[in-house]
C-alpha positions in Angstrom: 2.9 -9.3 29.1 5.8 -6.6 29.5 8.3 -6.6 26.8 11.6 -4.4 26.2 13.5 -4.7 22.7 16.8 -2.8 22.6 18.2 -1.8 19.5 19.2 1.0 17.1 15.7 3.0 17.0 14.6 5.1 13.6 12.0 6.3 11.4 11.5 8.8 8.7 9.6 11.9 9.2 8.5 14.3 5.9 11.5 16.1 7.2 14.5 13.4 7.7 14.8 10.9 10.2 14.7 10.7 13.9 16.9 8.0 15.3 17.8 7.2 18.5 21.2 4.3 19.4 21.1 1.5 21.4 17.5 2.5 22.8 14.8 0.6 24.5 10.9 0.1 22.9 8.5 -0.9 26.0 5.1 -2.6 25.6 2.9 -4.2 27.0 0.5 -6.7 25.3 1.7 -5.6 22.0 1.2 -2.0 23.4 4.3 0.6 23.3 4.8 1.9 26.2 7.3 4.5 25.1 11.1 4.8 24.0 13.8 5.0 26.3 17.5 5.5 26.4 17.7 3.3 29.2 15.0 0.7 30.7 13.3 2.9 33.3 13.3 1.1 37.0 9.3 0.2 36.4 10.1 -2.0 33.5 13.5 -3.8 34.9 11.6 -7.1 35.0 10.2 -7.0 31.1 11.5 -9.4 29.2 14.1 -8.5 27.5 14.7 -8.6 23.7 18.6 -7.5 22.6 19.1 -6.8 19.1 22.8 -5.7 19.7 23.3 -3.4 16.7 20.7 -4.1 14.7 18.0 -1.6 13.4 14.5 -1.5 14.5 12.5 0.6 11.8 8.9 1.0 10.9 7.5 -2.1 9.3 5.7 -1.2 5.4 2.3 -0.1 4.4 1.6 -1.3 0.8 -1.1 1.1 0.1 -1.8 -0.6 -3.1 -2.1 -4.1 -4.7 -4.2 -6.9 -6.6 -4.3 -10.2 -4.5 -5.7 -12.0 -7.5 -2.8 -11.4 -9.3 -0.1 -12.3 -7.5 0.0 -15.6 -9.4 1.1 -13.8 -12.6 3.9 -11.5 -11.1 6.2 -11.0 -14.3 3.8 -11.6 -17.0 2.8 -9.7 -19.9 5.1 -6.9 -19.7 5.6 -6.1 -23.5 1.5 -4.7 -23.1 0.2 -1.4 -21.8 -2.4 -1.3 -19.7 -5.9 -2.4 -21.4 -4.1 -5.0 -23.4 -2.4 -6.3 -20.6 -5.8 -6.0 -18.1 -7.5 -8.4 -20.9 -4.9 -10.5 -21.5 -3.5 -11.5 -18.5 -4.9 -9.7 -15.5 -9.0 -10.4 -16.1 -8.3 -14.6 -17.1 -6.1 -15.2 -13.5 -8.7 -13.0 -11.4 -11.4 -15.1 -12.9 -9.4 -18.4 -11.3 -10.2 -17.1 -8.3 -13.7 -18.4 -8.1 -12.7 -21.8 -7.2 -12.1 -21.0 -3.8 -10.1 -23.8 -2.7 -7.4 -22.2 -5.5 -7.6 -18.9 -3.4 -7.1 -20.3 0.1 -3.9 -21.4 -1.2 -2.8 -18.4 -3.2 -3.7 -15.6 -0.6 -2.3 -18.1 2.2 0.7 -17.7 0.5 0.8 -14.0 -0.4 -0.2 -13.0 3.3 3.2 -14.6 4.8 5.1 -13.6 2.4 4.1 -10.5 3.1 5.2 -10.5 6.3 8.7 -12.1 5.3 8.8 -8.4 3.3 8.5 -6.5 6.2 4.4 -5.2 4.8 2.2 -5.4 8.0 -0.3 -2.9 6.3 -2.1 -3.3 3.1 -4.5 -1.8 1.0 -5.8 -4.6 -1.1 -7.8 -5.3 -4.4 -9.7 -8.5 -4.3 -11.5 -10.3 -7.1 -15.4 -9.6 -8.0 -15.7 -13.1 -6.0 -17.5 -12.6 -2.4 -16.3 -15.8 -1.1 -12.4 -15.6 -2.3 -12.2 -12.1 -0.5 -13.8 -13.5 2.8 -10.9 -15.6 2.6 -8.5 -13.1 1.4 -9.6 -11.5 4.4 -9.0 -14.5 6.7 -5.4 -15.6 5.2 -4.4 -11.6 6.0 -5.7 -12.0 9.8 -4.1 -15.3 10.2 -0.8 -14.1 9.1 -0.9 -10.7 11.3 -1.3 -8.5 8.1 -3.4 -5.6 9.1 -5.6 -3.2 6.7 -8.3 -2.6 4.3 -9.6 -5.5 1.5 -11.9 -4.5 -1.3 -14.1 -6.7 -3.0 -13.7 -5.7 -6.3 -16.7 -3.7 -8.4 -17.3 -4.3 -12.6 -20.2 -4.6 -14.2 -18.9 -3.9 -17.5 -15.8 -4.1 -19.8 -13.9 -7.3 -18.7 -14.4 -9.9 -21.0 -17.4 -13.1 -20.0 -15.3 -14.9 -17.4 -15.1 -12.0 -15.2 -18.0 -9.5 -14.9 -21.0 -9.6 -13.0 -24.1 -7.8 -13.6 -25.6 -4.5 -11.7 -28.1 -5.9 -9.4 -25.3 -9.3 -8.8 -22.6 -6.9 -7.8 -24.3 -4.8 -5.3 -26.4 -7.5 -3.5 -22.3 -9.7 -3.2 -20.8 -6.7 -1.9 -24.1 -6.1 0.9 -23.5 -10.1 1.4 -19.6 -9.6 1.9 -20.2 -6.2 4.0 -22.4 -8.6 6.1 -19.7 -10.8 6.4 -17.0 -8.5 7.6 -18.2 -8.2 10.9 -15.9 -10.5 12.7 -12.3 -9.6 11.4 -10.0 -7.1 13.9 -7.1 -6.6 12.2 -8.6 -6.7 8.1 -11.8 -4.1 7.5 -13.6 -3.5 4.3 -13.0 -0.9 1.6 -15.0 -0.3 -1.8 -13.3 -0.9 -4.5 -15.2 0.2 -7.9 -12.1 -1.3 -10.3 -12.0 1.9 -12.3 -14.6 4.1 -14.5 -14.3 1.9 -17.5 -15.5 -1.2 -15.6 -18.3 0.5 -13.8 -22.4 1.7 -15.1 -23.5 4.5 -13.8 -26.2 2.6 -11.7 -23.3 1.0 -10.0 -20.8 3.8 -9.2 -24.3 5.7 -7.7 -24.8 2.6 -5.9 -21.6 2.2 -4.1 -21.4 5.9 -3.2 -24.6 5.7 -1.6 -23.0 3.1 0.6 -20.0 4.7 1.4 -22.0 7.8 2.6 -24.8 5.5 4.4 -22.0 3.2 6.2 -19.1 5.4 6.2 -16.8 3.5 3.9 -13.3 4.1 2.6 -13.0 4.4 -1.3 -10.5 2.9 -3.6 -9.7 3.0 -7.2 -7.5 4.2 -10.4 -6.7 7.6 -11.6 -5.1 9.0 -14.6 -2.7 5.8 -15.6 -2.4 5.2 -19.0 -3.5 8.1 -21.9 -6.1 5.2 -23.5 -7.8 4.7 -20.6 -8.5 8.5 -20.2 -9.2 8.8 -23.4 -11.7 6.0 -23.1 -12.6 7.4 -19.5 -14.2 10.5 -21.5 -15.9 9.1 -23.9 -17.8 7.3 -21.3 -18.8 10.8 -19.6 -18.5 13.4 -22.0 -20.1 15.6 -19.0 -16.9 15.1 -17.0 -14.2 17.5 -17.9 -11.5 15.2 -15.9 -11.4 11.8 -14.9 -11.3 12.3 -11.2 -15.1 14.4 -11.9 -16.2 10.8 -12.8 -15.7 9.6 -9.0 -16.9 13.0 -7.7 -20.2 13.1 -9.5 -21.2 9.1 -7.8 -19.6 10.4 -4.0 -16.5 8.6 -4.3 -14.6 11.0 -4.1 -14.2 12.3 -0.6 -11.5 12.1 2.3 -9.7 9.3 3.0 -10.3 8.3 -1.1 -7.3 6.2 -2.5 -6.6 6.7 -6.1 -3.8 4.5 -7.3 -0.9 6.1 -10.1 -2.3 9.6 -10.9 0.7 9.4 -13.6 -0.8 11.6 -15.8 -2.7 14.0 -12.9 -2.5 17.7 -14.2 -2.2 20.8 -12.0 -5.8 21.0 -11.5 -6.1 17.4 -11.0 -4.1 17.4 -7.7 -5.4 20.6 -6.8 -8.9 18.3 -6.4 -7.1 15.8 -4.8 -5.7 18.1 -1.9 -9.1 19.9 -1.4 -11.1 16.7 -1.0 -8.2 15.0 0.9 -8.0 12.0 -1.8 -4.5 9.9 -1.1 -2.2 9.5 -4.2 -1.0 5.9 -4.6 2.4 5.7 -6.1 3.3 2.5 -7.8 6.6 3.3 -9.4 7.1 -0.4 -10.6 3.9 -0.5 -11.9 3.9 2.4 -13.9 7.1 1.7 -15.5 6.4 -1.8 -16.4 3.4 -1.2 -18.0 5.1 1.8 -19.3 2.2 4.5 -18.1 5.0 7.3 -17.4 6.1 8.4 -14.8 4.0 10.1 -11.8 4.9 13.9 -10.6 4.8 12.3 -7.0 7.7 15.6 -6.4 4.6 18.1 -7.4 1.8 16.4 -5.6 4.1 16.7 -2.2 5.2 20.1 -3.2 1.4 20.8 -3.7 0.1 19.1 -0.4 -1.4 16.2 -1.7 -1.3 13.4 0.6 1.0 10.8 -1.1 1.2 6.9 0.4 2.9 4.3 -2.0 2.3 0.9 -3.4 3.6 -2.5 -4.9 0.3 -2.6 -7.3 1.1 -6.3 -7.8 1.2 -7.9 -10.5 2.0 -4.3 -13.1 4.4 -4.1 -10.2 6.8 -7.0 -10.4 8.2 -7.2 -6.8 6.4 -8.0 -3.9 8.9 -6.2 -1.7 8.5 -2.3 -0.2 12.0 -2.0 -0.2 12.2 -1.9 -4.1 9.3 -0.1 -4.9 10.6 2.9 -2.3 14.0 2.0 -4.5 12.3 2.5 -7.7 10.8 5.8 -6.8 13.8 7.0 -6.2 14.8 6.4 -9.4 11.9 7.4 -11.1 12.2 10.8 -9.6 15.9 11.1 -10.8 14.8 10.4 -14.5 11.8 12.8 -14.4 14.6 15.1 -13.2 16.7 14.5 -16.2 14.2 14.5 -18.4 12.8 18.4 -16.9 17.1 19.1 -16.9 16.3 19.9 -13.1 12.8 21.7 -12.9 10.9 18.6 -11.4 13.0 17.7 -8.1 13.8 13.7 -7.1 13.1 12.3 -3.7 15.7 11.4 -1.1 15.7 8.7 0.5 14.1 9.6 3.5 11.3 11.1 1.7 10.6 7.7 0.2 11.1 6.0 2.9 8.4 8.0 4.9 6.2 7.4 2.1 6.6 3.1 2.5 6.0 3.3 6.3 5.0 6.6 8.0 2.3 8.0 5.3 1.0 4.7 5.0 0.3 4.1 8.9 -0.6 7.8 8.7 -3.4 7.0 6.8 -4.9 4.7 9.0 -4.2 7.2 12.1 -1.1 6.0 13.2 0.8 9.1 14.3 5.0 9.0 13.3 6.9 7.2 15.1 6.5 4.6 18.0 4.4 6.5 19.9 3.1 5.4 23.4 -0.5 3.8 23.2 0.2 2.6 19.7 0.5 -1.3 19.2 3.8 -2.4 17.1 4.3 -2.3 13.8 8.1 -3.2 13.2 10.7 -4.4 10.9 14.3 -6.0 12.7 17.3 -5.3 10.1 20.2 -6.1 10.2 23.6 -5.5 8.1 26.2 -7.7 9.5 26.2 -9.6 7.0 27.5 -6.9 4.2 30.5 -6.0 2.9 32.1 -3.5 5.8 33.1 0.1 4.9 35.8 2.3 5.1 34.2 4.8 7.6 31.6 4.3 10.3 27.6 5.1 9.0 25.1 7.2 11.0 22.1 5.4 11.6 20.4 6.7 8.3 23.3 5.6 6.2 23.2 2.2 7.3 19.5 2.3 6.4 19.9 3.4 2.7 23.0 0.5 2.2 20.5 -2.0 3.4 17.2 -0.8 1.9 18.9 0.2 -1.6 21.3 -2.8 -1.7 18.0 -4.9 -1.1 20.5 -7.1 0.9 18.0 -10.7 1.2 19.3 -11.7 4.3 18.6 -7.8 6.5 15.0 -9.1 7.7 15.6 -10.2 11.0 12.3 -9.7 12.6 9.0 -8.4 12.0 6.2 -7.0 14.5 2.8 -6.7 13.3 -0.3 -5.5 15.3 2.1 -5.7 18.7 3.2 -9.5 17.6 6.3 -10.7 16.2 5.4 -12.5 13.3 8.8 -13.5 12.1 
């Protein structure tokens, strides 16, 4: 089917953005075809899609989030991190091996996903096989497209919730197995972090990414106790990250969510092995971790993609945590009296869209032979203003004024969804 959308056409590159006014997208079957200023004669019959003044913008990539925990969004926030992990975040993950419980939970958080404007996700799972199969099939059902991980501990989470060595590898060969028949939702290991790992099972799992070519994800560097108890684990390992290294985790395409307390030579191992830095400014606040030198790893050319992290995060939409990293960035700023940079607001846009389709080869932009991934907004509903905005200005009212009502439409996978 041949489809034309007209509207107000922008995206963010690492530069600024690129906009075009009153524009037309082309595709066909969920296809683009290309961008136009005008409908070229070859596609005067497609139907036709007017948005009137409405923006059409890259939909979001949350690059990082628990599904198990979406229940308990705005719980425990007086704890840090191991105190709230035991509390709260271990005893709701364990819920989720009655699976009839997460059909309707991750039924839930995949369209409400897609009322957010997130079409891409890199996920966390439970331990559980079955729940993430149907993790996995919630996320296809509702057009959410990405990687799942069936979460990895052997160790250091509490009787409800851990599963021996020899259990956890022979479910995540069972749930590998299982895969085979998603399109839009593929599988990613997901060792939890150090702490909850043996030795036996991090080798394990690196064997199989190397053996099947898997992607990796995991925490870095988030809280000063668990680094702390990161080395006692391995004295060997001078630095956390040497922990993933040593087992083959650590390679391209590695995700390693919050890196809030990444040193110099830290990110330096993250750029030379092209491991992705997951900011979760929400998170990291919350569960007051610190606050991640995301200006430094861009300045260094780490690769840098952002995330919700549900539930330390506390808001399920993009648009605040690209809000909150703003912020975050202006009060390491105050706090360095100007010698760390903040970002602006394209820059943290491109991080909630662009890097995070980047990451799963999506080149910037809406680039012919892609299929759509989209986000209709709208501001007619807000207050009007004294001037007339460009393009970008009407962007940052509506992302940073988190206006409810801007989400007109959204296209995932070359289907509008909303």
């Amino acid at each position: 089917m041949l489809q034309a959308i007209k509207a107000n056409i922008i995206h963010a590159e690492k530069s600024g953005f690129v906009s075009r006014e009153n524009a037309y997208l082309v595709m066909e079957d969920g296809v683009i075809q290309g961008v136009f200023d005008t409908l070229p004669a070859q596609y005067q019959n497609a139907a036709l899609e007017d948005y009137g003044d409405a923006i059409l913008t890259p939909a979001f990539a949350d690059m990082h989030l628990h599904a198990p925990q979406y229940p308990m969004m705005g719980l425990g926030g007086d704890l840090q991190l191991i105190d709230w992990l035991n509390d709260y975040a271990f005893p709701t993950e364990a819920m989720f091996a009655d699976t009839d419980f997460a059909r309707r939970v991750y039924r839930q958080l995949a369209q409400e996903l897609i009322k957010r404007g997130t079409t891409r996700v890199c996920m966390f799972s439970s331990l559980h096989t079955d729940a993430t199969l149907i993790l996995m099939e919630e996320l296809e059902k509702a057009g959410v497209t990405g990687l799942v991980g069936k979460v990895n501990m052997d160790r250091n989470s509490g009787k409800s919730l851990q599963e021996s060595t020899g259990e956890s590898i022979r479910e995540t060969l069972r749930w590998l197995d299982a895969c085979g028949n998603f399109r839009l939702v593929k599988p990613i290991l997901t060792p939890r972090f150090t702490p909850a790992c043996t030795d036996e099972l991090m080798a394990a799992l690196g064997k199989l990414a190397r053996e099947r070519d898997l992607p990796v994800q995991s925490h870095l560097s988030e809280n000063d106790n668990e680094i702390a108890w990161v080395k006692e684990l391995h004295p060997d390992c001078a630095q956390y990250w040497q922990t993933y290294a040593k087992y083959g985790l650590w390679k391209q395409g590695t995700l390693m969510a919050h890196c809030v307390h990444s040193d110099a030579r830290e990110r330096a191992a993250m750029r030379e092995a092209g491991v992705f830095m997951v900011h979760c400014p929400d998170s990291n606040v919350n569960i007051r971790s610190g606050i991640a030198p995301v200006r430094r790893a861009l300045q260094e050319g780490v690769q840098v993609v952002m995330g919700t992290d549900i539930a330390g995060g506390v808001q399920l939409n993009m648009a605040d945590a690209l809000t909150m990293a703003i912020r975050m960035s202006k009060q390491r700023w105050i706090e360095s009296q100007g010698q760390d940079d903040f970002l602006r607001f394209h820059e943290a846009f491109y991080l909630a869209t662009t890097a995070g389709a980047a990451y799963f080869g999506v080149p910037s932009g809406f680039r012919a032979g892609e299929r759509l991934h989209a986000q209709i907004l709208t501001d007619a509903l807000l207050c009007p203003t004294l001037q007339p905005l460009t393009l970008p200005e009407r962007l940052e009212r509506l992302i940073c004024a988190a206006d409810p009502h801007s989400l007109h439409a959204v296209y995932s996978d070359g289907v509008q969804r909303l």
